[in-house]
C-alpha positions as CSV (number, residue, x, y, z in Angstrom):
1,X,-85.7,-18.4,-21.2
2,X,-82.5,-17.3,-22.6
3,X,-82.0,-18.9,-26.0
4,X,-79.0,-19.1,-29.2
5,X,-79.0,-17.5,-32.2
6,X,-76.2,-17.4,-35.0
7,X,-74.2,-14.6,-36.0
8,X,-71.3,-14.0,-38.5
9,X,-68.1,-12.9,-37.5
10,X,-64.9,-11.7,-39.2
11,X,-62.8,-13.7,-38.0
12,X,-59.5,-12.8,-39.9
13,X,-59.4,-10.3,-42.4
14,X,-60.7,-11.8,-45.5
15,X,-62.4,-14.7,-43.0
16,X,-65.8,-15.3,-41.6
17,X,-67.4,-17.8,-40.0
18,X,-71.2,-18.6,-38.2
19,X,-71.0,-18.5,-34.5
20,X,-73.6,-19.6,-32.0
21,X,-74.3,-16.4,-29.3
22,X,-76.4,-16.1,-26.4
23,X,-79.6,-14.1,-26.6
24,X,-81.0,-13.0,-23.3
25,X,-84.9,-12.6,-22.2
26,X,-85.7,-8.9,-23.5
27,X,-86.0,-6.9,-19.9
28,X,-87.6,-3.8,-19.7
29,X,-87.8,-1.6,-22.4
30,X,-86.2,-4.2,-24.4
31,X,-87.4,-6.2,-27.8
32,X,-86.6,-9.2,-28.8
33,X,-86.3,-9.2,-32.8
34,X,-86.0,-12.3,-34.9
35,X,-84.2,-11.2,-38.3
36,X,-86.0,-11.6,-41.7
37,X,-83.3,-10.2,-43.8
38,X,-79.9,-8.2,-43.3
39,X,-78.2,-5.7,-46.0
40,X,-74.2,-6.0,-47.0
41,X,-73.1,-2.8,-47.6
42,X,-70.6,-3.0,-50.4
43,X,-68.5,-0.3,-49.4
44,X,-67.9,-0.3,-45.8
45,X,-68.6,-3.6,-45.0
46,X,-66.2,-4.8,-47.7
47,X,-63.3,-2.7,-46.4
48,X,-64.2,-3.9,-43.1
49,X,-64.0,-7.5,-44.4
50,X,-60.7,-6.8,-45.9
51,X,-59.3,-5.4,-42.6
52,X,-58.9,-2.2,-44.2
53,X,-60.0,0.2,-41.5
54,X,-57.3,2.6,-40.3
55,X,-56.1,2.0,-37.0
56,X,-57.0,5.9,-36.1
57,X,-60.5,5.5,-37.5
58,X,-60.9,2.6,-35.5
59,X,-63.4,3.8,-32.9
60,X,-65.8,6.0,-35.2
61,X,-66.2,3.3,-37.4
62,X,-67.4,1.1,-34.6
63,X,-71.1,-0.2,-35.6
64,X,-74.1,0.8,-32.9
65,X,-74.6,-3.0,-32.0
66,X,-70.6,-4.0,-32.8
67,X,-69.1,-6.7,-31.0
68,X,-65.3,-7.5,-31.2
69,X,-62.7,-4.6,-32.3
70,X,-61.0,-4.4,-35.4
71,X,-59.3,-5.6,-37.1
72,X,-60.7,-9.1,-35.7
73,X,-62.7,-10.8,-34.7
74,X,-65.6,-8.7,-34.9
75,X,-69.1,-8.8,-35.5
76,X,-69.9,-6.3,-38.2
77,X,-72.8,-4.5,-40.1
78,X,-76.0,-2.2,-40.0
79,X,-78.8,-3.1,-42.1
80,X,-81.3,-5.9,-40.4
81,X,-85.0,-6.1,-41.2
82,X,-86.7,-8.1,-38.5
83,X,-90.2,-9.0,-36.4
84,X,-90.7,-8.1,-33.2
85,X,-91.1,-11.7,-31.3
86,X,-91.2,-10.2,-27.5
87,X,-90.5,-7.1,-25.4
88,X,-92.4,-4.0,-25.4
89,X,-95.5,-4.6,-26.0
90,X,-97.0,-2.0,-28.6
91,X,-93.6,-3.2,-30.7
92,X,-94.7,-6.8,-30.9
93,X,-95.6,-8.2,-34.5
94,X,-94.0,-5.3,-35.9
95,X,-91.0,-5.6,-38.9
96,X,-88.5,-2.8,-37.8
97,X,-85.1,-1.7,-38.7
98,X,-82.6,-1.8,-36.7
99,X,-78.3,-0.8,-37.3
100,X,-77.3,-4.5,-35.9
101,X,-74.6,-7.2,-37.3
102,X,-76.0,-10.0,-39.3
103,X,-77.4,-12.3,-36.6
104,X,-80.4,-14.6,-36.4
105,X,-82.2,-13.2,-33.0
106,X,-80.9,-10.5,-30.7
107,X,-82.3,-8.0,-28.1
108,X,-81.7,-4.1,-28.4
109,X,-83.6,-1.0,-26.4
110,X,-86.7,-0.9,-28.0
111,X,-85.8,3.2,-28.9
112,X,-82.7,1.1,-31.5
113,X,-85.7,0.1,-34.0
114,X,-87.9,1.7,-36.0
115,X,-91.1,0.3,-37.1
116,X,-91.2,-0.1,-41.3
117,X,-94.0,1.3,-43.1
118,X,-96.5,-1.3,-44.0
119,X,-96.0,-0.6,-48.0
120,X,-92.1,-1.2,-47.6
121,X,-91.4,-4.4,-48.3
122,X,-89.0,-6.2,-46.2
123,X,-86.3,-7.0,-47.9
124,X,-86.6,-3.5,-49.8
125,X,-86.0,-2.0,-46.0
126,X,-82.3,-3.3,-45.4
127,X,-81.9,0.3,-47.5
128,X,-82.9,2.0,-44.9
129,X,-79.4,2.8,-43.5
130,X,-77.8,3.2,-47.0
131,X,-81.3,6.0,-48.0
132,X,-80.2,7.4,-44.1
133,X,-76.7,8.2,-46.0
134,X,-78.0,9.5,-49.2
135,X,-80.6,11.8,-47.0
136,X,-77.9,13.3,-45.2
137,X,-75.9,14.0,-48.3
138,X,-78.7,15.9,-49.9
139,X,-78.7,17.9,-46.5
140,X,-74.9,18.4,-46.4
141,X,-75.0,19.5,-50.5
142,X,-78.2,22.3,-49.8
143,X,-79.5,21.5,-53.7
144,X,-81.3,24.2,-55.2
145,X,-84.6,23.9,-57.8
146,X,-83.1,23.4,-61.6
147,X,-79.9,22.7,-60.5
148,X,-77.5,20.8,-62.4
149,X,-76.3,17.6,-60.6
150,X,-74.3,14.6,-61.2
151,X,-73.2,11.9,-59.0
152,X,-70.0,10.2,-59.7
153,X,-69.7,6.9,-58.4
154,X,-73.1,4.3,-58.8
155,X,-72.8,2.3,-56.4
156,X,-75.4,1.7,-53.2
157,X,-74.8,4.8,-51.5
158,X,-74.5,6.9,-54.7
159,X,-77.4,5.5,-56.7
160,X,-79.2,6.2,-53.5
161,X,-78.6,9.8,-53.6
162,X,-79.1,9.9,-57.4
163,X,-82.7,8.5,-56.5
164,X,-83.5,11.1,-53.8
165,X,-82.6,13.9,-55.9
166,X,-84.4,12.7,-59.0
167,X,-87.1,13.8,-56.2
168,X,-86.4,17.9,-56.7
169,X,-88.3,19.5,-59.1
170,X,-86.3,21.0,-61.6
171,X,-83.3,19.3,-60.9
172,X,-81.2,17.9,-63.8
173,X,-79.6,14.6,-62.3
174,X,-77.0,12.4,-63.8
175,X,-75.2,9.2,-63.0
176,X,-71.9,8.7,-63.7
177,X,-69.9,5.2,-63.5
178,X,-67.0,3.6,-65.6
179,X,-69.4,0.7,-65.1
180,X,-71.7,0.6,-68.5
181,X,-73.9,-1.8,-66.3
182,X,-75.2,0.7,-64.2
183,X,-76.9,2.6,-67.1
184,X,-79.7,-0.4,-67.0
185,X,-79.8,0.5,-62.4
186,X,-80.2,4.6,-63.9
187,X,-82.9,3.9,-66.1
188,X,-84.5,1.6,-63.0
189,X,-84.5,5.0,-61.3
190,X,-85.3,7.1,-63.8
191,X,-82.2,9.2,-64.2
192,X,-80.1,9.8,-67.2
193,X,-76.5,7.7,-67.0
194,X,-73.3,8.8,-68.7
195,X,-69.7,6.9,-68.3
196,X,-67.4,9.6,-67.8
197,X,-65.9,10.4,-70.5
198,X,-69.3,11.4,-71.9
199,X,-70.6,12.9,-68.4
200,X,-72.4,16.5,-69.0
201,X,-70.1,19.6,-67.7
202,X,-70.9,23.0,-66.1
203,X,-72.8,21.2,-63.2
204,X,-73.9,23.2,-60.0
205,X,-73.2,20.5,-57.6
206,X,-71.5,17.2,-58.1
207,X,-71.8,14.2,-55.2
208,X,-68.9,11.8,-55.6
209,X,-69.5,8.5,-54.4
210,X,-66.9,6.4,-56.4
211,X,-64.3,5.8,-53.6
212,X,-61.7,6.2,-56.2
213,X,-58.5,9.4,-57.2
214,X,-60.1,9.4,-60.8
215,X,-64.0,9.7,-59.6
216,X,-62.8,12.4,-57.2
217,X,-60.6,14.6,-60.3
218,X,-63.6,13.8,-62.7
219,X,-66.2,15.3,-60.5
220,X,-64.1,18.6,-60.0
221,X,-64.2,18.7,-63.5
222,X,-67.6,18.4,-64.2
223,X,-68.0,21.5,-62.0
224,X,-69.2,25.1,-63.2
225,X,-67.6,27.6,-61.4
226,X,-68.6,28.0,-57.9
227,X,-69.7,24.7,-58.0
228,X,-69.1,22.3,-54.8
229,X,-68.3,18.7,-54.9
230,X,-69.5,16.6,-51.8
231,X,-67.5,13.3,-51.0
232,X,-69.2,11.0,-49.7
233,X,-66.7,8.2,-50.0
234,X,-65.0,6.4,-47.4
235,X,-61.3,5.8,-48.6
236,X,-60.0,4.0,-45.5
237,X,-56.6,3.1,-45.4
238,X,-55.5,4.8,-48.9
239,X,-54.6,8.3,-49.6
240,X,-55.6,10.5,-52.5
241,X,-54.5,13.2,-54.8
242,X,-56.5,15.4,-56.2
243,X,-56.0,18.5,-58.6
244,X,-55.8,21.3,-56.7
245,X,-53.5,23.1,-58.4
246,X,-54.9,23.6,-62.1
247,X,-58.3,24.8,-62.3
248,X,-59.2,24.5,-58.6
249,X,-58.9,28.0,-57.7
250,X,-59.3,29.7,-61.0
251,X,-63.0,28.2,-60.8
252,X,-63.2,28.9,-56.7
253,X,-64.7,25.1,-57.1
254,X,-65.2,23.6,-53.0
255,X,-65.2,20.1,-51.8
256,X,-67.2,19.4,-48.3
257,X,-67.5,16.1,-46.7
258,X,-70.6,14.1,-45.6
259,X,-70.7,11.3,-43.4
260,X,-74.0,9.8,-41.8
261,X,-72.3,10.1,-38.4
262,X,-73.5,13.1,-38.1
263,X,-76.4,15.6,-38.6
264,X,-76.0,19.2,-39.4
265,X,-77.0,20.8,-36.2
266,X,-78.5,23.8,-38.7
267,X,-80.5,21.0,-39.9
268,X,-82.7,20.6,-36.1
269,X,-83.1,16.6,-37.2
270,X,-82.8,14.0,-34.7
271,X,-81.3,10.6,-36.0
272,X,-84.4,8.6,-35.2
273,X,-86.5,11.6,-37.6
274,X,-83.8,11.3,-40.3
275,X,-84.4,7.2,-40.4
276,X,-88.1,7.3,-40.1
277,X,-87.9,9.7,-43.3
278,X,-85.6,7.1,-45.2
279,X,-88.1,4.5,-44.0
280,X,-90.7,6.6,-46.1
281,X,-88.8,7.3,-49.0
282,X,-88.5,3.6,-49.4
283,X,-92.3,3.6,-50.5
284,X,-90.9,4.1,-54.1
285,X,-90.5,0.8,-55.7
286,X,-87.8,2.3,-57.6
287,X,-85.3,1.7,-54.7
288,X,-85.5,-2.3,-55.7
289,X,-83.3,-1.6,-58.2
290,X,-80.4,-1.3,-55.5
291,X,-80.9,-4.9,-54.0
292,X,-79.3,-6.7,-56.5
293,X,-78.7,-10.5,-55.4
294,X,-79.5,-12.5,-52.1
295,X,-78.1,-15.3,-50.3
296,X,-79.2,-17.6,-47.7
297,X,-77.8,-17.0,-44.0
298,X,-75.5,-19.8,-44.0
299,X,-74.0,-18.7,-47.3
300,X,-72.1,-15.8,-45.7
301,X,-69.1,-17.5,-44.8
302,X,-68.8,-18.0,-49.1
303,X,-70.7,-15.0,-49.9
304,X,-68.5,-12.4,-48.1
305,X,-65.4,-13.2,-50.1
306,X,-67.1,-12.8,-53.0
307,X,-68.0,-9.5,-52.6
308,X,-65.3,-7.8,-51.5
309,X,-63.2,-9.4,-54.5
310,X,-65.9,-8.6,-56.9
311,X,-66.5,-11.8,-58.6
312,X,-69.9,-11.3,-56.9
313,X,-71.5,-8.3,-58.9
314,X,-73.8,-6.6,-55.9
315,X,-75.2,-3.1,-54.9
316,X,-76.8,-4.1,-51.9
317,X,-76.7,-7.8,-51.2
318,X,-79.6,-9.3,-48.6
319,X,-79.3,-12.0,-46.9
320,X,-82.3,-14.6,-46.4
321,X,-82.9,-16.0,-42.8
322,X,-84.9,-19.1,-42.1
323,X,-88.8,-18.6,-41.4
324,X,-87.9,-20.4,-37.6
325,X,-84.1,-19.4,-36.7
């Protein structure tokens, strides 16, 4: 029988509330998935929040399992942990992952999940999309062994990539934030830390992940020439200047984008192989250092606000769902 679940929903930019919605009976090739935990991503989802999204970005930034349009109301986010409840059969009892809003119960095609490792932990598994990100980064910036890296910006997404490339042999890696907080989140992972004034120079390859003009100017600087800068923020509505007009081509320095939208066809990875290998890099129990708070369900409505103001501190934030929802 068709039952309810809750969900949150924006409904006015800076507004949220807890909604009741209708879950159907899983039908063929469906699962039904009761939710353990669910990831706020502090970028996006913030800017989302805020009703920041560009009206000309408006349909690539829609969410796989969105419901609404933006700016509101809408039913936002990407990161849910859950159990398997009914549906498929070889799926049921299983956590999995899934890109879905923050909701209580809901059915998807049993292909949208992906079964968790048994040694990930589940709340440690909301990462999964943010690891996704920070996977296709390190495919987009082609490190090499003993390069030099930094990434400017310590967030979720650019820790995450700090932490994956801590994984090359060789490699030098740095993290760099105006944020002397983050130096305790670097030493979780085990990678040096430097604010960035201090931050090391001559650097092969430099990820910027700070969303900001000044973390954008400072990674060009830290560049060696030749060096490329990847940007891996997500600015939405605000424009940027950059310095392209001093050292820029004396140093024939390159910027290149990455966005998890899309794979590098070079690359020969499906989307469903690059989440399976995030899944597996969250083995390492240095990723915990990323989830840094959690909140009940019913908190969101209080807890959203908070973090897109920043009077709540947060990398990734999980939310806790009731053990019968």
């Amino acid at each position: 029988m068709s039952a309810d679940a809750l969900a949150f929903w924006l409904i006015s930019p800076g507004s949220g509330e807890i909604r009741t919605e209708r879950v159907p009976d899983p039908g063929p090739g469906e699962v039904l998935v009761r939710t353990l935990h669910s990831g706020v991503s502090r970028g996006t989802e913030t800017l989302v929040f805020q009703g920041r999204v560009p009206e000309n970005q408006w349909d690539s930034m829609r969410a796989p399992f969105q419901a609404g349009d933006f700016p509101a109301p809408v039913k936002y986010g990407y990161l849910n942990v859950g159990v398997v409840e009914a549906g498929t059969p070889e799926l049921v009892g299983r956590t999995v992952f899934c890109l879905y809003p923050h909701q209580t119960r809901y059915v998807v095609p049993a292909e949208s999940v992906t079964v968790v490792p048994d040694d990930v932990p589940t709340a440690r598994a909301v990462l999964a999309g943010t690891v996704e990100t920070a996977v296709n980064a390190v495919w987009d910036a082609h490190p090499q062994i003993g390069d030099r890296i930094s990434v400017v910006g310590g967030g979720m997404v650019g820790s995450s990539v700090a932490a994956v490339l801590a994984g090359l042999p060789g490699t030098d890696v740095q993290l760099v934030d105006t944020d002397a907080t983050k130096a305790e989140v670097a030493k979780k992972l085990n990678i040096r830390f430097a604010p960035p004034a201090d931050a090391d120079e001559g650097r092969d390859l430099v990820i910027h992940a700070s969303a900001t003009e000044p973390g954008l100017t400072r990674a060009l600087e830290l560049l060696a020439p030749e060096g490329t800068v990847v940007e891996l923020s997500w600015f939405g509505d605000k424009r940027v200047a950059i310095p392209l007009g001093e050292f820029f081509h004396s140093r024939r320095l390159t910027i290149r984008s990455s966005q998890v939208g899309g794979i590098a066809p070079a690359r020969g990875r499906s989307y469903a192989e690059r989440l399976a290998l995030a899944l597996d890099l969250l083995k390492d129990p240095r990723f915990d250092a990323l989830t840094t708070g959690h909140s009940d369900f019913a908190e969101m409505p209080a807890v959203l606000p908070r973090l897109a103001a920043g009077s709540l501190p947060a990398l990734c934030h999980v939310i806790d769902y009731p053990a019968v929802n």
